[in-house]
N, C-alpha and C positions, 0 to 999 in steps of 0.2 A: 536895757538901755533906759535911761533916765528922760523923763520927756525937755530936758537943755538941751540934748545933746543934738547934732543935726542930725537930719534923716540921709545924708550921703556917707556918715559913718557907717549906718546899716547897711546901706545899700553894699561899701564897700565892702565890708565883710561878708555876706552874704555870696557878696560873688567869688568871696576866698574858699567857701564853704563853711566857713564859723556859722555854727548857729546861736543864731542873737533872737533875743526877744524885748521887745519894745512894751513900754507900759502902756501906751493907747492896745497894742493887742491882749494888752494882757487885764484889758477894763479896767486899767489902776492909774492913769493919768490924772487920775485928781484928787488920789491917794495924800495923805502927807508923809513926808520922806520917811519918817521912823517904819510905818505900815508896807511901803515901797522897802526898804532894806530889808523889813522881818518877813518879806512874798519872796523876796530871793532869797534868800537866808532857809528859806523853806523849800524851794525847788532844788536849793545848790547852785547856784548862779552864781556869778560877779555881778557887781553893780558898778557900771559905768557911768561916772557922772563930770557935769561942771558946775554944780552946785556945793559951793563952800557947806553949807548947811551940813552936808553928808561927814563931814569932817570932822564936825565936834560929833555927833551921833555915834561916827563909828570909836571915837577919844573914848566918850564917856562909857561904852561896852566896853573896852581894851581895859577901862578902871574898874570894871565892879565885875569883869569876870563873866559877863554874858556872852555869849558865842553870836554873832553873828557873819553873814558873807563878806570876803574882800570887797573892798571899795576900790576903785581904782578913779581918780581924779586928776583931771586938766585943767587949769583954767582958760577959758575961752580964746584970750588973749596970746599964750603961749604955744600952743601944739594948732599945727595945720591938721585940716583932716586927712591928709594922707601919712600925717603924723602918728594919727589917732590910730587910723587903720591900721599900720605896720604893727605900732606897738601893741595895739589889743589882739591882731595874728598871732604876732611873739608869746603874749601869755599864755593866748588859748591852748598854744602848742605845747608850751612847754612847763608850764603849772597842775601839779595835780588837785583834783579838789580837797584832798587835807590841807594841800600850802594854802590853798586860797581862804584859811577860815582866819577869823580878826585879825586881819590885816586893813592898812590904806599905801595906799603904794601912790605915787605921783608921775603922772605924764608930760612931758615925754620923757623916755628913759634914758637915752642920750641926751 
């Protein structure tokens, strides 16, 4: 989880039993995003964000052929958090981690 994102998204999932990991736990909250994509990108994670930033980062891998983890993006604006939650349940569930590599996928999915 990206430090935009609320902290009741975590909370939500957490009590789905998703295991989510936030960048304040992961002492990367003040990382800058490329460093934050390439710690996920390294454990196998999603990156859950509402930072446009994330966008062109993951464009400009998808162009030169570097690998890195799905992104999965909302903007703040459009997806409630119980939007968030549902949808990021949904992937968790049912994406395996080969689907999840250079991808961005956008929220909400309905």
């Amino acid at each position: 989880m990206d430090p935009h994102v609320p902290a009741a998204v975590t909370r939500g999932l957490r009590r789905r039993g998703i295991d989510v990991l936030t960048t304040e736990e992961d002492q990367a909250a003040d990382w800058d995003d490329e460093e934050i994509l390439a710690r996920a990108t390294g454990l196998g994670r999603i990156v859950f964000t509402q930072d446009d930033d994330f966008l062109s980062i993951g464009r400009r891998g998808q162009v030169s052929g570097r690998e890195f983890s799905e992104i999965l993006y909302a903007h703040q604006l459009r997806i409630t958090v119980g939007q968030a939650i549902a949808d990021l349940a949904l992937v968790a569930k049912i994406m395996t981690p080969e689907e999840m590599k250079n991808r961005i996928e956008f929220l909400p999915l309905r």
